[in-house]
C-alpha positions as CSV (number, residue, x, y, z in Angstrom):
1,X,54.8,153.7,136.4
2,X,56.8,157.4,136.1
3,X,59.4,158.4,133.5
4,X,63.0,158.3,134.8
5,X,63.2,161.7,132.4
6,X,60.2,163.9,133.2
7,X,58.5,161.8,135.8
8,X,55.2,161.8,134.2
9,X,53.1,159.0,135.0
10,X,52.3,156.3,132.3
11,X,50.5,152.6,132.1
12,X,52.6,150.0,133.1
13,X,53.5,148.4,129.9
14,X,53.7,152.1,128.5
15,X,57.0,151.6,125.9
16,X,57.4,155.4,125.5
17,X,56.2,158.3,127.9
18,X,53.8,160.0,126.1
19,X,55.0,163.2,127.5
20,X,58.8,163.7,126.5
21,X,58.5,160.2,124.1
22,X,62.0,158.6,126.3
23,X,61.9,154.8,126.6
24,X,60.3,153.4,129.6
25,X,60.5,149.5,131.5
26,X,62.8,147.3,129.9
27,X,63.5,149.4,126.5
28,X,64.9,151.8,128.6
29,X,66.8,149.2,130.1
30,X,68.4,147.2,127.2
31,X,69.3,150.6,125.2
32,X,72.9,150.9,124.8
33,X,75.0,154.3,125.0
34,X,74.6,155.1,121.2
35,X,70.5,154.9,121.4
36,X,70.5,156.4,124.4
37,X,72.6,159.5,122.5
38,X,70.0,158.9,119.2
39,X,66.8,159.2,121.6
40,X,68.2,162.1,123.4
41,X,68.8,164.0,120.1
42,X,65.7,162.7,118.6
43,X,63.9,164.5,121.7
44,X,65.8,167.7,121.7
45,X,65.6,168.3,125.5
46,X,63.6,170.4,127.5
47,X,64.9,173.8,125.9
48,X,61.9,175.7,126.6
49,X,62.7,175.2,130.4
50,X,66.1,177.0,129.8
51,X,66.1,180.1,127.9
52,X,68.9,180.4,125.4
53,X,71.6,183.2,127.4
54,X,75.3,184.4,125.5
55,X,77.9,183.3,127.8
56,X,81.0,184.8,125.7
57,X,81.4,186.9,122.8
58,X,84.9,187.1,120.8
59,X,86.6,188.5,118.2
60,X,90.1,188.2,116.3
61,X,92.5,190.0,119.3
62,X,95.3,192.3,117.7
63,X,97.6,190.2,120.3
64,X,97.4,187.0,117.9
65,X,99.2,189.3,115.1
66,X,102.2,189.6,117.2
67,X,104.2,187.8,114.7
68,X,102.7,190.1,111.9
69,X,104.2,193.1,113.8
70,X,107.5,191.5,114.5
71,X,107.6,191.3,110.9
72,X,106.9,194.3,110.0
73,X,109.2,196.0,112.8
74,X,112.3,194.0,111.4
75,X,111.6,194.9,107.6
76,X,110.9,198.6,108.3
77,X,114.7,198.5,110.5
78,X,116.3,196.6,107.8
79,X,114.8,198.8,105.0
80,X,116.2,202.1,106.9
81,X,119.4,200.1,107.5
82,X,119.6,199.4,103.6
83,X,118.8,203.0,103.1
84,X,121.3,205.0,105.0
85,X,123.9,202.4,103.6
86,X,123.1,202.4,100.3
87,X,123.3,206.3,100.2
88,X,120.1,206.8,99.0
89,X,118.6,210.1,97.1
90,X,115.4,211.3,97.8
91,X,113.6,209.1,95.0
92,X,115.1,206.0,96.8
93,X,114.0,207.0,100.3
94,X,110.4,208.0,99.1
95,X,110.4,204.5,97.9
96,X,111.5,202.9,101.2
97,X,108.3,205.1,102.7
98,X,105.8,203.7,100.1
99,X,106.8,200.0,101.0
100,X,106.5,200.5,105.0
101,X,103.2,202.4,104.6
102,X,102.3,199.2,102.3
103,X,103.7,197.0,104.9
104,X,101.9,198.7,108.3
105,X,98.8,199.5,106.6
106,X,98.1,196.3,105.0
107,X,99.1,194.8,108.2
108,X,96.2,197.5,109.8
109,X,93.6,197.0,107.3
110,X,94.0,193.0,107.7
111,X,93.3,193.1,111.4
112,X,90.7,195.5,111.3
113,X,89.7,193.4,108.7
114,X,89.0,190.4,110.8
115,X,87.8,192.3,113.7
116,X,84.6,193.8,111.8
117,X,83.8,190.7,109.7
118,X,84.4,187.2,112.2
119,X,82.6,186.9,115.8
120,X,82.2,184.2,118.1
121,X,78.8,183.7,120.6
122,X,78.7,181.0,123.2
123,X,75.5,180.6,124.4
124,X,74.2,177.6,127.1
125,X,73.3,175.7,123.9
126,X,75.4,176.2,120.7
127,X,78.5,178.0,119.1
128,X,77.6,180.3,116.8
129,X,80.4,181.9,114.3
130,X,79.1,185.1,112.5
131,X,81.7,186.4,109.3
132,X,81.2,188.4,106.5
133,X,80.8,192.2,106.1
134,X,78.4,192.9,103.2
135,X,76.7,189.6,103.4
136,X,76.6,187.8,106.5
137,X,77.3,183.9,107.5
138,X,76.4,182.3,110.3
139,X,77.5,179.0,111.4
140,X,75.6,177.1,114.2
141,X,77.1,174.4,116.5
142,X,74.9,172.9,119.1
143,X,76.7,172.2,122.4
144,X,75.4,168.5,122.4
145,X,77.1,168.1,119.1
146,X,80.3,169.0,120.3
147,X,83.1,165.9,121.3
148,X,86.0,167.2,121.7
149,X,88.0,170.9,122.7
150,X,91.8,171.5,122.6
151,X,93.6,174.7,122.1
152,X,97.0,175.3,120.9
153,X,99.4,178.1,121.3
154,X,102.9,179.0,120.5
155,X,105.6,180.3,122.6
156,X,105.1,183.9,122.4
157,X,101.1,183.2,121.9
158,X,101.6,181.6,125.5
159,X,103.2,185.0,126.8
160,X,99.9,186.9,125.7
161,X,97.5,184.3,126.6
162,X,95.8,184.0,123.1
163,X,95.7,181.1,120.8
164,X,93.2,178.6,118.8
165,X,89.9,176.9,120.4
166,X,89.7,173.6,118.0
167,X,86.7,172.2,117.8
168,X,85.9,168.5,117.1
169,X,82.0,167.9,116.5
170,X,79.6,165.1,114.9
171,X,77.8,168.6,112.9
172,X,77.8,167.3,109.1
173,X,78.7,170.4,107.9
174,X,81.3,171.5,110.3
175,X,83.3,168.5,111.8
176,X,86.5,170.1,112.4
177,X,86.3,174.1,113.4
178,X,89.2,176.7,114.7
179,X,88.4,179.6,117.0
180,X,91.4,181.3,116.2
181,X,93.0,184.5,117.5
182,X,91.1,184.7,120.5
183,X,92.6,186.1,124.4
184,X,91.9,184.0,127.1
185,X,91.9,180.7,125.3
186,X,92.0,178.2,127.6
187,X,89.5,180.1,129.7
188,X,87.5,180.1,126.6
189,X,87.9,176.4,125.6
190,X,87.3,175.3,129.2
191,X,84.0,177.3,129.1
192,X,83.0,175.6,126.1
193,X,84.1,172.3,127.2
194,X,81.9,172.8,130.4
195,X,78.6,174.0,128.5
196,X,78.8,170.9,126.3
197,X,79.5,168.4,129.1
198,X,76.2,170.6,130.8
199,X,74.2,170.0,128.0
200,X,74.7,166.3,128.0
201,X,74.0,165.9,131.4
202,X,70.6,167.5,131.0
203,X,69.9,165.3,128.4
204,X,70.2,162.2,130.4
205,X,73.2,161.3,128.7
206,X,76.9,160.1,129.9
207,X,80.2,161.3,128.0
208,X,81.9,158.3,128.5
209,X,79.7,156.0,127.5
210,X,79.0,157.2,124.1
């Protein structure tokens, strides 16, 4: 008798392949979806076969602060507005410079802020999501792990093509996780939606069955 998985041969009333350990004969029959999903997980898949290879790399695009720098653009007008209306001395004015270089380089320091400390690495097995910028975190989804990928956007988000990756996983630690401000988001989400529907497949497994 072979394995259906490997194709290793085993005795005939072999229960397990002593080669990858998946169920053989009529165990591997009467297993439903769920133990078929436990096994596979309990095996952890051929990854020495595939070497582990980053598909995509992100960061926090200055595009998905477009809202920031509307906001900013509007204050700074209406400030100058205020100014020139109100008649104001040159104490006043200096003041109405202090709050727009408060304004634009807070606005600045926050992107450039999220740019240095939060990346995102797709690889052919996991999500991984790096942050921190003296001491840093990482976060580690596997692919397999992963159930479910939508991405939203906003009106003007959908003008730029940037948005938020949501991703819905069975990981204890991170069930619920937002890939937010990132370009190309639903090329992004798509790409992850295809590596974790690959990695199932070459775990012997079936989406809609589990």
């Amino acid at each position: 008798m072979k394995c259906n998985q490997c194709g290793a041969a085993a005795p005939d009333d072999a229960a397990f392949c002593h080669k990858c350990g998946a169920p053989m004969g009529d165990l591997a029959t009467d297993m439903n979806a769920k133990q078929r999903f436990a096994a596979a997980l309990a095996r952890g898949g051929d990854d020495d076969d595939e070497p582990e290879q980053i598909l995509w790399q992100g960061q926090f695009s200055h595009r998905a602060m477009i809202g920031t720098w509307i906001t900013a653009g509007v204050l700074s007008i209406a400030l100058v507005v205020m100014a020139f209306v109100a008649k104001f001395s040159t104490p006043g004015w200096l003041g109405v410079a202090g709050a727009l270089a408060v304004v634009w380089i807070g606005s600045l320091l926050t992107l450039l802020y999220r740019q240095v400390t939060v990346h995102y690495y797709l690889t052919n097995q996991r999500l991984l999501h790096e942050r921190g910028l003296l001491w840093r975190e990482i976060d580690r989804i596997e692919a397999i792990d992963v159930d479910d990928v939508t991405y939203r956007q906003g009106p003007i988000e959908r003008m730029l093509g940037v948005g938020t990756v949501r991703i819905t996983s069975s990981d204890a630690t991170t069930p619920e996780f937002d890939i937010t401000g990132i370009n190309n988001v639903r090329n992004v989400a798509t790409m992850i939606d295809e590596v974790r529907r690959k990695e199932r497949r070459r775990r012997g497994l079936h989406i809609e069955s589990v």
